[in-house]
C-alpha positions in Angstrom: -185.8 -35.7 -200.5 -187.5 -38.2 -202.7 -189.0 -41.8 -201.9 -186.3 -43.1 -203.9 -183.3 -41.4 -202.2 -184.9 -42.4 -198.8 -184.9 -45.9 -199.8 -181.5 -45.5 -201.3 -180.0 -44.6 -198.0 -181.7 -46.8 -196.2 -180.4 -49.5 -198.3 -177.2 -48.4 -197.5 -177.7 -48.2 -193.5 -178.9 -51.8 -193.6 -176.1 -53.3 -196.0 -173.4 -51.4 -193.2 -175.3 -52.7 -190.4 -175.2 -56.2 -191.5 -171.6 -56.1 -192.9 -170.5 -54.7 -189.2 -172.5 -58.1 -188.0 -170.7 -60.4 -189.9 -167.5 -58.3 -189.1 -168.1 -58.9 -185.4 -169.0 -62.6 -186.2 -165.5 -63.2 -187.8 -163.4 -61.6 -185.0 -165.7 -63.7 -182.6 -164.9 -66.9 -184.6 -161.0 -66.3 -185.1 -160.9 -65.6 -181.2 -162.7 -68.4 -180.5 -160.4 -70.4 -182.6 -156.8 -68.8 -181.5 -158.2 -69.7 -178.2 -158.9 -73.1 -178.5 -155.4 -73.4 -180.2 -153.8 -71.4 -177.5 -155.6 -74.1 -174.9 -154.1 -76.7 -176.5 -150.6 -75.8 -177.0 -150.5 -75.6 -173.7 -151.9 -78.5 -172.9 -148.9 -79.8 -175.1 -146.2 -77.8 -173.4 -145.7 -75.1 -176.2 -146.1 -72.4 -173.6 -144.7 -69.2 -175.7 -146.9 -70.2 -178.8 -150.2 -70.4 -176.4 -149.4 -67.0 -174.5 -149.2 -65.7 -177.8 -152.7 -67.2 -179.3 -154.3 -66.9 -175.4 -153.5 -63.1 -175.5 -154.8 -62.7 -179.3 -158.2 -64.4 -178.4 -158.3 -62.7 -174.4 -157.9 -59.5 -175.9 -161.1 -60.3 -178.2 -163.0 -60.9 -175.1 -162.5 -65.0 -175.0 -163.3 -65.7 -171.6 -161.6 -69.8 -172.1 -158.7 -67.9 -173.5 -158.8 -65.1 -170.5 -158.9 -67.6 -167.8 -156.0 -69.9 -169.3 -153.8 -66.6 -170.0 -154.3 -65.7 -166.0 -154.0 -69.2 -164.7 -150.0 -69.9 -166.5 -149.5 -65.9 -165.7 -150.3 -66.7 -162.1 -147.9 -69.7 -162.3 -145.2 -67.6 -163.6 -145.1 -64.5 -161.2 -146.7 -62.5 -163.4 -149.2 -61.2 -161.1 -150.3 -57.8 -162.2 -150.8 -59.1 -165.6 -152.9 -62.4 -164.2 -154.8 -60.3 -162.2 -156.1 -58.2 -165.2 -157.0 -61.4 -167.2 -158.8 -62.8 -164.4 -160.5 -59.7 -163.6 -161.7 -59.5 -167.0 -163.4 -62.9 -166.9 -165.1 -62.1 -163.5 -166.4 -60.0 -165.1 -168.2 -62.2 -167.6 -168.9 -63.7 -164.4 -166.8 -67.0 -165.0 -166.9 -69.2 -162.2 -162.6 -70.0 -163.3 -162.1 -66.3 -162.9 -163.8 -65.9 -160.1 -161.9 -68.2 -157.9 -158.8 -66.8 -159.6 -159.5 -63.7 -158.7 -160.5 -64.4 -155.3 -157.0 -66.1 -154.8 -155.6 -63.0 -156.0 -156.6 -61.3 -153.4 -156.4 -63.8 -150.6 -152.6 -63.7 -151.8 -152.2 -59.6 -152.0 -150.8 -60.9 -155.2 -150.9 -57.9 -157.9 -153.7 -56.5 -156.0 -153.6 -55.4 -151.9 -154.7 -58.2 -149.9 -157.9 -58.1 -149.5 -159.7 -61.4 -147.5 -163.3 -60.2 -147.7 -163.7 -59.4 -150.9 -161.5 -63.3 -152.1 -164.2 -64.8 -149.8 -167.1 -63.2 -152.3 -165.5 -63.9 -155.5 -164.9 -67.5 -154.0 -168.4 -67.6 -152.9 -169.4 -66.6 -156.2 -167.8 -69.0 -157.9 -168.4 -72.1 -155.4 -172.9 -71.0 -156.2 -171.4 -71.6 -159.9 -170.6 -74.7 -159.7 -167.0 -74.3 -160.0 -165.4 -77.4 -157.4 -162.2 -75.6 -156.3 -163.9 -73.2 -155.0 -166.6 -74.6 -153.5 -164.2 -76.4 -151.4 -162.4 -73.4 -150.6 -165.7 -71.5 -149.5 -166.3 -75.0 -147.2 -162.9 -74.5 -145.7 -163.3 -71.0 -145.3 -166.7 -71.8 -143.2 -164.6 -74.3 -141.1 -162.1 -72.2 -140.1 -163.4 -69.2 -139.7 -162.1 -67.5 -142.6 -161.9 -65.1 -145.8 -164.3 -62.8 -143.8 -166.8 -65.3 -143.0 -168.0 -66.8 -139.5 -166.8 -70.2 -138.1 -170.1 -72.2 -139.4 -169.4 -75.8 -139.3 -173.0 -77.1 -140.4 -172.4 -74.9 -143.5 -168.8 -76.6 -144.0 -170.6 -79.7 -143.9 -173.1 -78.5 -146.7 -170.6 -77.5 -149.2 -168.2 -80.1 -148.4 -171.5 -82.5 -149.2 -171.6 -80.5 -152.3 -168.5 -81.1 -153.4 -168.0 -84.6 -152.3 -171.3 -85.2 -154.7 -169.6 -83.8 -157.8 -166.6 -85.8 -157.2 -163.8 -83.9 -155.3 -161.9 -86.6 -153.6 -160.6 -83.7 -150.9 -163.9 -83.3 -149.8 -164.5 -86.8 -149.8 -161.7 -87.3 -147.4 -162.9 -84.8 -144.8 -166.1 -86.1 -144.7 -165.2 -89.2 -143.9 -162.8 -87.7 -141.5 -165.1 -85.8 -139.6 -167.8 -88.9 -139.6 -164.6 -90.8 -138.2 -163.5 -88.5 -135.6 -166.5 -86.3 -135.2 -166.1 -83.4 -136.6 -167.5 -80.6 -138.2 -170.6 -81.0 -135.8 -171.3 -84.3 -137.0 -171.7 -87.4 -134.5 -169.4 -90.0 -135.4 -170.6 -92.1 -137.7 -168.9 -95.4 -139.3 -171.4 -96.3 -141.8 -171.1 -93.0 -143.9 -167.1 -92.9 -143.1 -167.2 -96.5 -145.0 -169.0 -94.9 -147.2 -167.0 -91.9 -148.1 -163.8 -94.4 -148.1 -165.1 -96.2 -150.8 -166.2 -93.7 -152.8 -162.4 -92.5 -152.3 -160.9 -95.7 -153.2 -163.0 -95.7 -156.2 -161.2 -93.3 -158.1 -158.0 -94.8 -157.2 
């Protein structure tokens, strides 16, 4: 085979390598875009137009598009098809999935119930950052449940965590439990006043 038949071919391996590139780059960038319409026709109520953009983008691998698709599936009953969608953005280890997937299976809701494993996902979810479930993973350690211990100096932790990224629930059991003593805490009125007003501040 000559030098120039080599190079031939390899010209034509590169040119299909980069066409298959900017192939993939298209379907990432009409997914993206379906999604972000899907997002917001539901946002504006058009549900039936944004299932049908959400499921065009989810099944491209759009893990904004996956989540939403699961979340109004959830809401509707739907629950062996919302428990694929959030499955699949677990598994792009989206801290939205997560928690959706860990209610999933606190619920036995297209899936077996399954408390343990929701209290992972949840937990998973909660180390991302994601506030739903971090204050699910504090009540979880408060009561005793999801498969976890009764840890109230852990509850305490992630309700702290929460409160500190703005969840008003949190907010309200802290100062709760600094009002009645709770949660292993000694009553304490100065940080109850303070959790108040940082209550009444978003109202």
């Amino acid at each position: 085979m000559t030098f120039i038949k080599l190079g031939r071919i390899f010209g034509e391996i590169i040119f299909l390598f980069s066409f298959l590139m900017l192939s993939s780059s298209f379907v990432l960038a009409d997914a993206k875009t379906d999604g972000d319409k899907g997002i917001e026709e539901f946002r504006n109520g058009n549900l039936i137009k944004a299932m049908r953009l959400l499921e065009i983008s989810a099944e491209q691998d759009s893990v904004p598009a996956q989540v939403t698709l699961a979340y109004i599936l959830d809401q509707s009953e739907q629950n062996s098809e919302a428990f694929h969608w959030y499955q699949q953005a677990a598994k792009n280890k989206d801290a939205a999935g997560l928690f959706g997937l860990g209610g999933m299976y606190a619920k036995g809701e297209g899936t077996p119930a399954d408390p343990p494993k929701a209290g992972q996902l949840i937990k998973q979810s909660a180390l991302l950052g994601h506030l739903p479930a971090m204050r699910a993973y504090a009540y979880a350690l408060e009561y005793g449940q999801l498969g976890f211990s009764q840890n109230n100096s852990a509850a305490a932790e992630w309700f702290l965590k929460a409160a500190n990224s703005g969840d008003e629930v949190s907010m309200l059991r802290l100062r709760n439990a600094y009002t009645l003593g709770q949660l292993g805490m000694s009553i304490d009125p100065e940080q109850a006043s303070k959790w108040d007003a940082e209550i009444n501040k978003g109202n």
